[in-house]
DOTIGU-407067 format. One record per residue: z, y, x of N, C-alpha, C, O in turn; residue number from 1. Coordinates in steps of 0.1 Angstrom, whole numbers. Layout:
N
    n.Z    n.Y    n.X   ca.Z   ca.Y   ca.X    c.Z    c.Y    c.X    o.Z    o.Y    o.X    i
      Z      Y      X      Z      Y      X      Z      Y      X      Z      Y      X  NUM
...
***
This chain:
363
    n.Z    n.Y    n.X   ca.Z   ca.Y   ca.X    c.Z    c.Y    c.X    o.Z    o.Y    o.X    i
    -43    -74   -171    -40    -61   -176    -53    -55   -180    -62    -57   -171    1
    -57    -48   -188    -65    -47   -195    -69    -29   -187    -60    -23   -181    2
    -82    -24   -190    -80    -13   -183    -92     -1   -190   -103     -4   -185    3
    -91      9   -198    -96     19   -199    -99     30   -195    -92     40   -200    4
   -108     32   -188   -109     45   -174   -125     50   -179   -134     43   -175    5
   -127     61   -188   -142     64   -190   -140     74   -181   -130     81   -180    6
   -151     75   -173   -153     89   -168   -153     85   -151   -160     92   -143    7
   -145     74   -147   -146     68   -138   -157     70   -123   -155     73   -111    8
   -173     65   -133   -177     64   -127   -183     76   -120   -188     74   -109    9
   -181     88   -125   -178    100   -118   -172    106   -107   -175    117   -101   10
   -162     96   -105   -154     99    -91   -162     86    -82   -156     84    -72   11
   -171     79    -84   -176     72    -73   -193     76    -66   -202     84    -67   12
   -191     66    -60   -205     72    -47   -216     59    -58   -214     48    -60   13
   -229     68    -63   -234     53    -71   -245     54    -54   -245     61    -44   14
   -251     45    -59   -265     38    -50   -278     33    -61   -279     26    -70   15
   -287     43    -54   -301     33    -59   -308     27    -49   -307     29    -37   16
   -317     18    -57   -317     11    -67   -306      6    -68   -296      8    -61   17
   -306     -5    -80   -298    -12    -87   -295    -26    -84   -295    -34    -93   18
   -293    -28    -77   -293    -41    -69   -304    -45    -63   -313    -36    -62   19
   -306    -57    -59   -318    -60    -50   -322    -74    -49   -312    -81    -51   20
   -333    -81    -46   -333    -96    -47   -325   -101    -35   -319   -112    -35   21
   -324    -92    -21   -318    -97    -11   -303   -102    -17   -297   -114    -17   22
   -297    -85    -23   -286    -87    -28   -280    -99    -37   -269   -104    -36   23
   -291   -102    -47   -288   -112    -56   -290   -125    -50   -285   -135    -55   24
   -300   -126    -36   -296   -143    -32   -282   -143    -25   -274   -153    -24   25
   -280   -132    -21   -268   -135    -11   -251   -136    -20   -240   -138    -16   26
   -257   -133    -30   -246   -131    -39   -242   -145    -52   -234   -145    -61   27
   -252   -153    -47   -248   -169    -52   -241   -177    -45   -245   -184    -35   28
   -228   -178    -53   -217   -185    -46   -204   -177    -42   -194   -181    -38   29
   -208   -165    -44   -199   -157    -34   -191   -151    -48   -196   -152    -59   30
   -178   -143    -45   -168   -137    -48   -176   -120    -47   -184   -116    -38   31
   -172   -112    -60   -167    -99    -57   -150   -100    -55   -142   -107    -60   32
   -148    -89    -45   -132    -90    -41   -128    -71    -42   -132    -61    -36   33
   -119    -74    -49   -114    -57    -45   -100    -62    -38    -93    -72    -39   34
    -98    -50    -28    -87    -50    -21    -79    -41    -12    -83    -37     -2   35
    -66    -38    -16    -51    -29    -14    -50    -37     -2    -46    -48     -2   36
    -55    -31      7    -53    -33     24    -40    -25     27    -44    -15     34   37
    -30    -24     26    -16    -21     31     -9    -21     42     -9    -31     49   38
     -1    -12     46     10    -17     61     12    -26     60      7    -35     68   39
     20    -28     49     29    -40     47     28    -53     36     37    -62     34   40
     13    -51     28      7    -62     25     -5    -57     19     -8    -46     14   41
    -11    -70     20    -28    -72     15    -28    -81      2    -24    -93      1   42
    -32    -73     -9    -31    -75    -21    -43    -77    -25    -49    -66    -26   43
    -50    -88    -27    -65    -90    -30    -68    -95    -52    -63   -104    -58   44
    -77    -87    -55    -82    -92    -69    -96   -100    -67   -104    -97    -59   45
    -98   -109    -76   -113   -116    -76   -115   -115    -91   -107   -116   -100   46
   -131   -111    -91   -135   -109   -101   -134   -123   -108   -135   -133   -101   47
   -132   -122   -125   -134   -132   -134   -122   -139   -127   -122   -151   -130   48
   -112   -136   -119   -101   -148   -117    -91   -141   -117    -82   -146   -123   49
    -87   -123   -109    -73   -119   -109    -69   -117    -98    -76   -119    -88   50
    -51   -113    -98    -48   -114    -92    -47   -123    -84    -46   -135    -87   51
    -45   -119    -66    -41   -132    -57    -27   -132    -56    -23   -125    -65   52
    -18   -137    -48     -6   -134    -44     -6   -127    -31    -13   -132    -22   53
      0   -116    -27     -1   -110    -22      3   -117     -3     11   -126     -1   54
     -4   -111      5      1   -116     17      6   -106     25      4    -94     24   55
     17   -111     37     21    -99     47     11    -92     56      2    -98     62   56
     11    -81     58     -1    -76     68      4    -78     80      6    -68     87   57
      6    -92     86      9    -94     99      4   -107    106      4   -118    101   58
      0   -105    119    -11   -113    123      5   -120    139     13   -113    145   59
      3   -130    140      2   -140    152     -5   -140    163    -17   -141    160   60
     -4   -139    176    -13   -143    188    -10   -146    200      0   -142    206   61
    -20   -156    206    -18   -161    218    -16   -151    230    -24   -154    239   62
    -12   -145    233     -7   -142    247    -17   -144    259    -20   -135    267   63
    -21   -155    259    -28   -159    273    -46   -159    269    -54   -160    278   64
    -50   -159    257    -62   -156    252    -65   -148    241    -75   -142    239   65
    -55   -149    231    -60   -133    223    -64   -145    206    -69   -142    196   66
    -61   -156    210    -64   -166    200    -51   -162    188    -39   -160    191   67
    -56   -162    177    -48   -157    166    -45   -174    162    -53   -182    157   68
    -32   -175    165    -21   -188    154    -19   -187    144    -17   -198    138   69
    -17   -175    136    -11   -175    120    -16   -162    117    -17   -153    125   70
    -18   -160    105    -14   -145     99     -7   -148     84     -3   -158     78   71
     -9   -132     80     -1   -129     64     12   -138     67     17   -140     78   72
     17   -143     54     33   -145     54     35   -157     66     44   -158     75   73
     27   -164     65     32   -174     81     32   -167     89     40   -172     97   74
     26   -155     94     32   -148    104     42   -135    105     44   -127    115   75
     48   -135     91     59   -129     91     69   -133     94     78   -127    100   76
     69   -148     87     80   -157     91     79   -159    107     88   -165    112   77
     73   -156    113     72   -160    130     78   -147    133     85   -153    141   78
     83   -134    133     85   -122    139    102   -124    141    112   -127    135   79
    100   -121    148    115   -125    159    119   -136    161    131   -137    163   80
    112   -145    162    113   -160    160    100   -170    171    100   -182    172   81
     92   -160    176     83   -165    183     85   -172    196     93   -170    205   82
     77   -182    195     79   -189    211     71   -182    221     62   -173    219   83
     77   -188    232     70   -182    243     54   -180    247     47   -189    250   84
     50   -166    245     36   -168    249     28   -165    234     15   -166    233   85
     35   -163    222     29   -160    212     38   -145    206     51   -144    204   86
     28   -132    205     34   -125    197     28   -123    185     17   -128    184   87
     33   -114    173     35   -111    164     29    -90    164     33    -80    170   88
     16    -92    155     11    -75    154      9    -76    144      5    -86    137   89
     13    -61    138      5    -53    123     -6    -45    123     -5    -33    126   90
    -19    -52    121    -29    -47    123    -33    -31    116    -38    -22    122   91
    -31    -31    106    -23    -22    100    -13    -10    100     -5    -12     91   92
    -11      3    107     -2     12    105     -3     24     98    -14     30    100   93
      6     29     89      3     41     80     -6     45     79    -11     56     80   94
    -12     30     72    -26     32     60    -38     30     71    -49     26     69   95
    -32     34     86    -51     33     94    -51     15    102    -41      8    103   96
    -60     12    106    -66      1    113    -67      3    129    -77      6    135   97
    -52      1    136    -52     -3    145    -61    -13    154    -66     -7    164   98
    -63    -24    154    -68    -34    157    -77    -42    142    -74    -50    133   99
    -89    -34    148   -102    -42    135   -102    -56    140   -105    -62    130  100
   -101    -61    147   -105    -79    150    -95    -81    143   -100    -86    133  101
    -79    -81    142    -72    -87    138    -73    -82    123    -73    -92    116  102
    -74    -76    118    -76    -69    104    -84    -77     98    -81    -82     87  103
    -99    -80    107   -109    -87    101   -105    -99     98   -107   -104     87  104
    -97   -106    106    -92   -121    107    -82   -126     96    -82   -136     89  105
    -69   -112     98    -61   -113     84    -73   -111     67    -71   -118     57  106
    -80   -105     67    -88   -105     57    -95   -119     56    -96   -125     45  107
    -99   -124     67   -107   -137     65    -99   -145     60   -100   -149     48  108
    -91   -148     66    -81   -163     66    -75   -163     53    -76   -173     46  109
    -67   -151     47    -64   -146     29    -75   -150     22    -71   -154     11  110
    -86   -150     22    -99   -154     19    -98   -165     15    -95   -168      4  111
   -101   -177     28   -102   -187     31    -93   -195     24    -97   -204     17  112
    -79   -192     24    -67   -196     22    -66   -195     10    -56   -200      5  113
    -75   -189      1    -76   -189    -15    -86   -198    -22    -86   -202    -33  114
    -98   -202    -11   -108   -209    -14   -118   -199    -23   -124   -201    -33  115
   -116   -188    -15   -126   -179    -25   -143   -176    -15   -152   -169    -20  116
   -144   -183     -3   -150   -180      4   -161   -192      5   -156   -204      7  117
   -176   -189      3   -185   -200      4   -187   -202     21   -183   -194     30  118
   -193   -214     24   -197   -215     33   -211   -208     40   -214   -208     52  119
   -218   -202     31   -231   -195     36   -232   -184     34   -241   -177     39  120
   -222   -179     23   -225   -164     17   -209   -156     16   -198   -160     14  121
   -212   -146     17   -202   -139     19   -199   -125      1   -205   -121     -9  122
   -187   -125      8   -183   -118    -10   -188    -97     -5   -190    -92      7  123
   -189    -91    -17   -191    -77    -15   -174    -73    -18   -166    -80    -25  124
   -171    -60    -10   -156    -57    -14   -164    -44    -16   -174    -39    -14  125
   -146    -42    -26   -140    -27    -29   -126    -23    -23   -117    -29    -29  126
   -124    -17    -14   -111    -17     -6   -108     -1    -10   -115      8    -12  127
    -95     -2     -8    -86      9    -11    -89     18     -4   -100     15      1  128
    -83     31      2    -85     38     10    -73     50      8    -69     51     -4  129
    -67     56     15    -63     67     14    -66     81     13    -72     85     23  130
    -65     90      6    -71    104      1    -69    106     14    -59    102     18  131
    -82    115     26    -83    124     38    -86    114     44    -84    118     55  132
    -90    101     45    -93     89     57    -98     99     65   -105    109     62  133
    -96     96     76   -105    103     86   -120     92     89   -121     80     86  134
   -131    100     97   -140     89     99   -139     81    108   -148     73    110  135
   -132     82    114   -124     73    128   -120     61    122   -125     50    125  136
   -111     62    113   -102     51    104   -111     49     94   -107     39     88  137
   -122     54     89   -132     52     75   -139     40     88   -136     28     83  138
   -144     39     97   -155     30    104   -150     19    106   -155      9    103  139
   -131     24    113   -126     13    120   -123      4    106   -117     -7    109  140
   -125      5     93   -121     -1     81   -138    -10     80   -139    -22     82  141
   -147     -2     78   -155    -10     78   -165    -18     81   -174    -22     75  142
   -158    -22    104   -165    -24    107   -151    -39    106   -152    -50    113  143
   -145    -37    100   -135    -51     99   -138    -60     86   -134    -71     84  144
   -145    -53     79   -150    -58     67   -162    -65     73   -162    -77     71  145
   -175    -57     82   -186    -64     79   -184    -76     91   -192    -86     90  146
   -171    -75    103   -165    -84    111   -164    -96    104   -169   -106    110  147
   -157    -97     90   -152   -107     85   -163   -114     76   -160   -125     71  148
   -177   -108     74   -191   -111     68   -192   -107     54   -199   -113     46  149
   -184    -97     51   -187    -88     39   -201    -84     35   -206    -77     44  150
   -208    -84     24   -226    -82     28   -223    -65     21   -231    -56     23  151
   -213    -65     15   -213    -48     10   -197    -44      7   -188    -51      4  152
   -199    -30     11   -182    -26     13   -183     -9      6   -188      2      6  153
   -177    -15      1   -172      1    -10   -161      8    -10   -153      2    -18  154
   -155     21     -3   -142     24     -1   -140     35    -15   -147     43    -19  155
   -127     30    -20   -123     39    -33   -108     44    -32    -99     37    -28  156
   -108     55    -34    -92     62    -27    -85     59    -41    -89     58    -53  157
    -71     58    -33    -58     52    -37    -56     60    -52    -52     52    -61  158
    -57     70    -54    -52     77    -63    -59     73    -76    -53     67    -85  159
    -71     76    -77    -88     68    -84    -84     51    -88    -87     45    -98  160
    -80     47    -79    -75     30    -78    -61     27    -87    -60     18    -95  161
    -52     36    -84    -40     37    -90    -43     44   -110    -35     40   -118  162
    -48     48   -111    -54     55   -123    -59     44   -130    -56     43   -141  163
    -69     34   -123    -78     22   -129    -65     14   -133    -64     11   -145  164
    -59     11   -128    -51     -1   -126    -41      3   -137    -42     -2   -148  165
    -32     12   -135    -21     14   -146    -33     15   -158    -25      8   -165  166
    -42     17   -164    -50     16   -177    -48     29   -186    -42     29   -197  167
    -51     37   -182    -52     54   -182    -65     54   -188    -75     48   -184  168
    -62     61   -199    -81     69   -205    -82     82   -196    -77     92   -200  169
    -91     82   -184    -90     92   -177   -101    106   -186   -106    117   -182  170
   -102    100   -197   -116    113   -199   -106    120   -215   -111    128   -223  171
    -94    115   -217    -84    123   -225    -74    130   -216    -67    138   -223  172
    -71    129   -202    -62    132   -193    -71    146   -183    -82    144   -177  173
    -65    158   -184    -69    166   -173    -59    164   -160    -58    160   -148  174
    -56    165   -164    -43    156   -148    -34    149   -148    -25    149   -156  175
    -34    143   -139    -21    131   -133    -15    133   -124    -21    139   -115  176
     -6    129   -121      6    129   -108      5    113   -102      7    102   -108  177
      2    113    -91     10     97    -84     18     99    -75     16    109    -68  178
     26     93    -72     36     93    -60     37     80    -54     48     74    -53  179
     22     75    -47     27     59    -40     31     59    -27     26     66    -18  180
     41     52    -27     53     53    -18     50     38    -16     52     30    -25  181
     46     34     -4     40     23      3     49     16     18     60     20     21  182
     44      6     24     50      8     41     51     17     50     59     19     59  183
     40     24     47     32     28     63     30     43     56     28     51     65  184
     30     46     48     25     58     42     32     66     27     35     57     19  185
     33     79     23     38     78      9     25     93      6     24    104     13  186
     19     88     -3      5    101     -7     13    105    -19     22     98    -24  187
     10    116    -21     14    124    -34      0    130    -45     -1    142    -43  188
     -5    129    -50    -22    134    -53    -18    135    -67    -11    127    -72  189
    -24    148    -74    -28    148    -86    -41    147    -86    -47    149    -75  190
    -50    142   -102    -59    136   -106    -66    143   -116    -60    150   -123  191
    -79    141   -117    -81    142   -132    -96    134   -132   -101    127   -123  192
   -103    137   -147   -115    130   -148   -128    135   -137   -138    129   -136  193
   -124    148   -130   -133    147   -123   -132    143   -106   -142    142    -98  194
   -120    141   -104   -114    132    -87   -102    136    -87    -93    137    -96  195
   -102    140    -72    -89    145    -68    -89    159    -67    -97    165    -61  196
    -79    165    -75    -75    179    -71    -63    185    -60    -65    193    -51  197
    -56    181    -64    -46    182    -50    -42    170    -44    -44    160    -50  198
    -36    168    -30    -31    155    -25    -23    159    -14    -23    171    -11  199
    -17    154     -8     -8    152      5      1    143      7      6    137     -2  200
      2    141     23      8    126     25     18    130     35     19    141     41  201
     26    116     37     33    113     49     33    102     52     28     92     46  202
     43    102     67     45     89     74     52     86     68     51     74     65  203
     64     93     61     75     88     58     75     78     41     74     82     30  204
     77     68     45     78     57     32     90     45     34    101     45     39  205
     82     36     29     94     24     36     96     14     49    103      3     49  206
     90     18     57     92     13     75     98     23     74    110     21     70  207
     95     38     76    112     46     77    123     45     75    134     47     81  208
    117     39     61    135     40     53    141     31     62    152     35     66  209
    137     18     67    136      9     71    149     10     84    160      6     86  210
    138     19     91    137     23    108    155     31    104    165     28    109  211
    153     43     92    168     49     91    181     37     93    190     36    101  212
    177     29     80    190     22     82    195     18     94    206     20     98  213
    182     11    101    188      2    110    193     14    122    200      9    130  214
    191     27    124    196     35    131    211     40    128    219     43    137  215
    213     41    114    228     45    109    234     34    110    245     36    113  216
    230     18    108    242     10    110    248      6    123    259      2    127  217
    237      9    130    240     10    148    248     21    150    254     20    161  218
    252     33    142    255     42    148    268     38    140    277     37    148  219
    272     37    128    281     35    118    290     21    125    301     21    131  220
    285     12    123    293     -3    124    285     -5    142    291    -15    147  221
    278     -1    151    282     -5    163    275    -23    161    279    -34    166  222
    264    -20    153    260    -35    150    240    -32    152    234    -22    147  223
    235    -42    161    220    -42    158    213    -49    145    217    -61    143  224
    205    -45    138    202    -54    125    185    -53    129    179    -48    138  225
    180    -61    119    167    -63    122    156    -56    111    160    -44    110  226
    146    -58    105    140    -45     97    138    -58     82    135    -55     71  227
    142    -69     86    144    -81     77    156    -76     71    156    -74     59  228
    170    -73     79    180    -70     70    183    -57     65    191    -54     56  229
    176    -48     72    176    -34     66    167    -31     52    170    -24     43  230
    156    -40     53    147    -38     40    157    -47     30    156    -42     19  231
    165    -57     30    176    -59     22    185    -52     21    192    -55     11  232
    191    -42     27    202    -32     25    193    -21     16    200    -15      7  233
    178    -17     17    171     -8     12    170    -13     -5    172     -6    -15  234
    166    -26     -4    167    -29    -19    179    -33    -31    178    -31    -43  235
    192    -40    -20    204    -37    -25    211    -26    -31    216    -27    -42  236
    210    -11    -21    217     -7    -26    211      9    -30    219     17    -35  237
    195     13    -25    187     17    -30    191     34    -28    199     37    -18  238
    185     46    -38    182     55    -34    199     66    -39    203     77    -36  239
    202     57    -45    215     63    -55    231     68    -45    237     60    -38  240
    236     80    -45    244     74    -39    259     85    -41    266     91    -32  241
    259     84    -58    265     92    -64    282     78    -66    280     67    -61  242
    294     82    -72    302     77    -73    301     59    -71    305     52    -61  243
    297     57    -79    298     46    -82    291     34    -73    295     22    -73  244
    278     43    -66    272     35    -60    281     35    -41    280     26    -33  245
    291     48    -39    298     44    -30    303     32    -27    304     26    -17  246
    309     28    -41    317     16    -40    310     -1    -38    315    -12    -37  247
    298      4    -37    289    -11    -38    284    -12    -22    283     -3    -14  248
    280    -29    -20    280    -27     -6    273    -39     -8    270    -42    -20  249
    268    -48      2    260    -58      8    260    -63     20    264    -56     29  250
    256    -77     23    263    -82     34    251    -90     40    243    -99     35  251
    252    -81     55    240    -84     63    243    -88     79    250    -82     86  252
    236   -101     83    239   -107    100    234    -94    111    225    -86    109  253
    242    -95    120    230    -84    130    241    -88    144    251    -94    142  254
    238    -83    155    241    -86    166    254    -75    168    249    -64    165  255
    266    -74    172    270    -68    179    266    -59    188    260    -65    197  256
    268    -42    192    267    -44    202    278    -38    213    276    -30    222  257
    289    -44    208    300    -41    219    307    -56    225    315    -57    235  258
    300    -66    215    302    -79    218    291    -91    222    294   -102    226  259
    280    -85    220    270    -92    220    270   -108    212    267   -118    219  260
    272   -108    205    274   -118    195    270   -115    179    272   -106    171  261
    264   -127    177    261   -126    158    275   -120    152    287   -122    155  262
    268   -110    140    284   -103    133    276   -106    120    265   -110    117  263
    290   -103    114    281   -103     94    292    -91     93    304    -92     97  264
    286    -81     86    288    -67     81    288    -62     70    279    -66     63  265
    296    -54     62    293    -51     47    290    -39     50    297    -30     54  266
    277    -38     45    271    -18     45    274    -15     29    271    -21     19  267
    280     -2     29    285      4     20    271     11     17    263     11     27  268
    267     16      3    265     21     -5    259     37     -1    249     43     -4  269
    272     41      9    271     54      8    269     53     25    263     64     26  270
    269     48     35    261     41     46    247     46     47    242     54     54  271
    242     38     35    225     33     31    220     44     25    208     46     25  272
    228     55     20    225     68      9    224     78     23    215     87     23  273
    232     77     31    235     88     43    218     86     50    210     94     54  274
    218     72     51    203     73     61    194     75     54    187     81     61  275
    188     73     40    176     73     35    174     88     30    164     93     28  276
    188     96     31    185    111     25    172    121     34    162    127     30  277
    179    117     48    163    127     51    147    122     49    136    127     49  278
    151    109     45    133    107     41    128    107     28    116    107     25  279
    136    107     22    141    109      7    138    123      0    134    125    -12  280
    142    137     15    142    145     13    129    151     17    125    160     10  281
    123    145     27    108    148     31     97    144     20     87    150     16  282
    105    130     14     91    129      3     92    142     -8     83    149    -11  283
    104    141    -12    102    153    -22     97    164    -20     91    169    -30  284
     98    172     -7     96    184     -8     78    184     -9     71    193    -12  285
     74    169     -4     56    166     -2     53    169    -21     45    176    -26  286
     59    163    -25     59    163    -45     59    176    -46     48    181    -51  287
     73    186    -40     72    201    -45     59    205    -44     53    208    -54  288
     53    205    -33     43    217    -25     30    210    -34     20    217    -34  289
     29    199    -38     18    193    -48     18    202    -58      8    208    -62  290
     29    203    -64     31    203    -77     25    223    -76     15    228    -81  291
     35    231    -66     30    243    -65     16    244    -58     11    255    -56  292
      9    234    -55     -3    237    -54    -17    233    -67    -29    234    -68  293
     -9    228    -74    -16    222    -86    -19    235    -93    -11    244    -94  294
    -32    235    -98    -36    249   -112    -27    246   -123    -26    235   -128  295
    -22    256   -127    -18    260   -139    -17    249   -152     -9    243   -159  296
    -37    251   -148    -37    240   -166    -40    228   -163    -44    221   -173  297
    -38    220   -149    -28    207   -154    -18    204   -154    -14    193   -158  298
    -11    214   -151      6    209   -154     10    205   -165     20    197   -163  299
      5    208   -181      9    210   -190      5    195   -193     11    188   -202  300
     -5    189   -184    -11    177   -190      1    163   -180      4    153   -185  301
      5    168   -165     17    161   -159     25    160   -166     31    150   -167  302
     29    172   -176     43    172   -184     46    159   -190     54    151   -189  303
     34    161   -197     32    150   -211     33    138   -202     45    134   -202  304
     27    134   -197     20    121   -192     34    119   -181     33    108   -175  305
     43    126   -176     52    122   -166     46    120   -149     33    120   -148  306
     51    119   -140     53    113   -125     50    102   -127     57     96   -136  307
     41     96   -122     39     81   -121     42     80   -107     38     89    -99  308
     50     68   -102     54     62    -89     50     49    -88     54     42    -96  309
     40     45    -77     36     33    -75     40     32    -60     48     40    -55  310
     33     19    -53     36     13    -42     52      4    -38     63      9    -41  311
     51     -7    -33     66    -13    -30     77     -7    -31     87    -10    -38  312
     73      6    -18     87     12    -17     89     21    -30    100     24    -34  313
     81     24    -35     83     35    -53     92     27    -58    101     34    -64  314
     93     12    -57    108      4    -66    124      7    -61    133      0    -66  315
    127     16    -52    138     19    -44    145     25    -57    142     36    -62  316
    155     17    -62    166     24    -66    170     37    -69    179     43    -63  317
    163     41    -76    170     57    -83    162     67    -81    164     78    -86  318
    149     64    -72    138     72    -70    134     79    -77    132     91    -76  319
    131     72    -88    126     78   -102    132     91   -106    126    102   -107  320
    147     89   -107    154     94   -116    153    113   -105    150    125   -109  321
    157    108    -92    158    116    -81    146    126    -85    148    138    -85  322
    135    122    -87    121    134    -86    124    137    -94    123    149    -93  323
    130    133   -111    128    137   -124    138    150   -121    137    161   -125  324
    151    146   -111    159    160   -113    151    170   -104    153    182   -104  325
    145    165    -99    144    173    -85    133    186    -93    134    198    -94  326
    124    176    -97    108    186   -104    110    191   -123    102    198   -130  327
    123    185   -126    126    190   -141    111    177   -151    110    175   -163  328
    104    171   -141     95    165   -151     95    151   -149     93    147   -137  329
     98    142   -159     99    124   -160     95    120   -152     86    128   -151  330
     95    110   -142     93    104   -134     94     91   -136    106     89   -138  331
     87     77   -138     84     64   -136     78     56   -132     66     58   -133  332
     81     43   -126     75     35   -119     66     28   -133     69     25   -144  333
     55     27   -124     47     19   -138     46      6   -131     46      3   -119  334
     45      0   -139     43    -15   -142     34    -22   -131     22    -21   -128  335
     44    -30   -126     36    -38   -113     30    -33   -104     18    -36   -101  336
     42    -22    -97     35    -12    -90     28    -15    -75     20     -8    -69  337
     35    -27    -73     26    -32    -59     18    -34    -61     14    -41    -51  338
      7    -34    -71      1    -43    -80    -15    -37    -81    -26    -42    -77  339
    -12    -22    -87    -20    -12    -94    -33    -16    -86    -41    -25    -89  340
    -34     -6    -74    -43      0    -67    -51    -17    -66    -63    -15    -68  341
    -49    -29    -64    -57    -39    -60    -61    -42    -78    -69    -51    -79  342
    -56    -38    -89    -61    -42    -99    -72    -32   -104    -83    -36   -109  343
    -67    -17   -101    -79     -7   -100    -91    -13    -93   -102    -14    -98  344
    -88    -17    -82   -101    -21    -75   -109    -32    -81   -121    -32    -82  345
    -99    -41    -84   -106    -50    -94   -119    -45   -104   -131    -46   -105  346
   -109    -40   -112   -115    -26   -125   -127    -20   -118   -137    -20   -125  347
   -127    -16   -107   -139     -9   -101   -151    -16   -101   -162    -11   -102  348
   -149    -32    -98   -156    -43    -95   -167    -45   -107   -176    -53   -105  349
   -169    -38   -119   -179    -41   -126   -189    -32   -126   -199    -33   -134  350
   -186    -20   -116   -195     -9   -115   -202    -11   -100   -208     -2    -95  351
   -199    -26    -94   -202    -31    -81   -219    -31    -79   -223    -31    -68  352
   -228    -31    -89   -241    -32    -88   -245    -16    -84   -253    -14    -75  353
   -238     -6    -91   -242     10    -90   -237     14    -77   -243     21    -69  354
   -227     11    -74   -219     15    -61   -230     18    -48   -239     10    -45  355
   -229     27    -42   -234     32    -30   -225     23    -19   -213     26    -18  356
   -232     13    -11   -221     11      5   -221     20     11   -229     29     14  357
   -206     19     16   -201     28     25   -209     29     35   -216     38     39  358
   -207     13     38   -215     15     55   -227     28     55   -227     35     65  359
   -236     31     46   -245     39     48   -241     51     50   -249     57     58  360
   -230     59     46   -226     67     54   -223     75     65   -222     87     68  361
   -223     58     73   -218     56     88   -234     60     96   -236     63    108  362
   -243     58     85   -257     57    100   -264     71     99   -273     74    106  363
***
């Protein structure tokens, strides 16, 4: 995807000098890497190569020593399924860094597992971030990067990332709307060529939506389900839940619990509509109070240009259409929206010699 963003470099932290010879020996052989560190996946770009395939943000571990067995999608496939003495963590929750060792490890092994990683030298990143990181979660991010032997770490917020990526001429645009609606988190931020002007966030995204279902079908059908079949009831039958979509339904395993026995269940339409409304309802009113906090004269430039909705859960069925009524102004998912923020970061990756490291902030 090709990407047009003048003005860019404006919204970043530069550094002098301009590189360095330390920098340039340690930087033969090695990868620049941008990367959408997520709840619910790690989406990595390599310069001159692209996109990676995205992995789960979930890590494997020994029990009796703290020894990590699997991460990313082999250890998703392990979650509810583990033998004895091994569990299953997301190092990862609503956007902050729980457990930096394991973060560092899921970052390594994604690495490794791509064959992007030399044996003597280590790659520089650009990692996403969320508008307001606190410096608690700004450290515990970068001390998992220089854990994993990152020689330089550059944090670029989501919204700036999201802008790169969809391929926006940010220096024709006085403002933008995003609405990424993620695992762990859903940010709402308007934009322009000079950063962020307004922003605000929630818990509420898709582990919620998630956490709803599986709470209404327990309460509805008397059935336990798992967050494997609720995020299939989430994509089945989605945010809609006007006529027609009553009538549609989907068929999911979950345990009994008046029998304690495997059941298979058909959740209705309007089931799936009943639980996602209050989170549904929280993200919007996050959109309203953006939008009334935005100046005047970018609105006129939102009009034109529409709601952009990125992040996983932004693909939920009828979302779109939902903000367009809600805010009177177009709403769409742009293109390869799990996608954006790790291709922005990419896009960032040629201004990697100017960049200021974070870490120096920290000392």
């Amino acid at each position: 995807m090709s990407t047009k963003i003048k003005g860019v470099k404006n919204n970043l932290q530069l550094s002098m000098p301009r590189g360095s010879l330390v920098d340039w020996l340690g930087g033969l052989g090695a990868e620049d890497i941008g990367v959408d560190l997520g709840s619910s996946n790690v989406v990595i770009y390599i310069k001159n190569q692209g996109l990676v395939f995205p992995e789960s943000s979930v890590v494997a571990v020994r029990e009796k020593n703290g020894e990590f067995v699997a991460s990313g999608t082999r250890a998703e496939e392990m979650e509810g399924r583990t033998p004895k003495g091994i569990y299953t963590i997301r190092p990862i929750k609503e956007s902050a860094i729980v457990d930096y060792r394991a973060t560092a490890h899921l970052l390594n092994s994604i690495i490794n597992q791509s064959y992007l990683k030399r044996m003597f030298f280590h790659p520089r990143l650009i990692i996403c971030v969320p508008v307001g990181i606190t410096g608690v979660q700004r450290r515990a991010l970068l001390e998992a990067a220089f854990t994993m032997g990152a020689r330089k770490t550059v944090l670029i917020e989501q919204p700036i990332a999201s802008l790169m990526g969809i391929g926006l001429d940010a220096s024709h645009m006085e403002g933008a709307m995003i609405v990424d609606v993620g695992g762990g988190t859903t940010s709402v931020s308007v934009a322009s060529v000079h950063g962020i002007v307004v922003s605000d966030y929630s818990r509420m995204a898709g582990t919620a939506m998630d956490q709803a279902i599986i709470a209404r079908v327990r309460e509805v059908y008397k059935v336990e389900i798992g967050r494997k079949a609720a995020e299939l009831v989430k994509i089945a039958l989605g945010a809609r839940w006007h006529i027609d979509n009553r009538k549609r339904s989907t068929s999911v395993c979950g345990t009994s619990l008046v029998t304690g026995l495997p059941v298979k269940i058909e959740v209705t339409g309007k089931v799936a509509a009943e639980a996602l409304t209050p989170v549904l309802e929280h993200i919007f009113r996050k959109v309203r109070s953006v939008l009334q906090k935005t100046p005047p004269a970018l609105l006129a430039d939102i009009r034109d240009h529409g709601i952009m909705i990125t992040g996983g859960a932004g693909q939920l069925k009828g979302l779109d259409q939902m903000i367009t009524n809600l805010t009177g102004i177009p709403a769409y998912v742009v293109e390869h929206p799990l996608y954006v923020n790790a291709i922005g970061a990419g896009t960032a990756l040629g201004y990697m010699n100017d960049l200021r490291d974070s870490m120096q902030d920290l000392r």
